[in-house]
C-alpha positions, 0 to 999 in steps of 0.5 A: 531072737528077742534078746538081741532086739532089746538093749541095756542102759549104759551105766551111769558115771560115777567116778569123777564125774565132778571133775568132768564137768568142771572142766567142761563148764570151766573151758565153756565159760573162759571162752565165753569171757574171751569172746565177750571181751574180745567183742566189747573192745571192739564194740565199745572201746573202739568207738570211744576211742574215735569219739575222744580222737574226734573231740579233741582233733576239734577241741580249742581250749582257749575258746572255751575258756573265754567262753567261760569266762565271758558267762562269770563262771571263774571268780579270779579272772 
């Protein structure tokens, strides 16, 4: 009756247990780049894409070049 109450340890991994787990860590860590990417393109790259879409729908050039020229800042004009 005792002996069945008691259990025994399984035994350890002892071959290719490196293996394992690198591709384990390997699979975690490429899905893990993926979702970070995937997330500072939308995170940042999608709103530098619009702020630089916005600065340039506004953007006149030749305003700001007589700007600068009105301050000096051009030598041969």
């Amino acid at each position: 009756m005792a002996d069945k109450a008691v259990s025994t340890a399984s035994k350890p991994m002892m071959r290719g247990l490196l293996n394992s787990q690198i591709k384990r860590n390997l699979t975690i860590s490429l899905v893990l780049a993926g979702i970070s990417g995937f997330a500072f393109k939308q995170i940042v790259g999608t709103e530098r894409k619009r702020k630089y879409a916005e600065f340039y729908r506004t953007y006149d050039a030749e305003k700001e070049f007589e700007e600068m020229k009105a301050k000096g800042l051009f030598q041969s004009c």
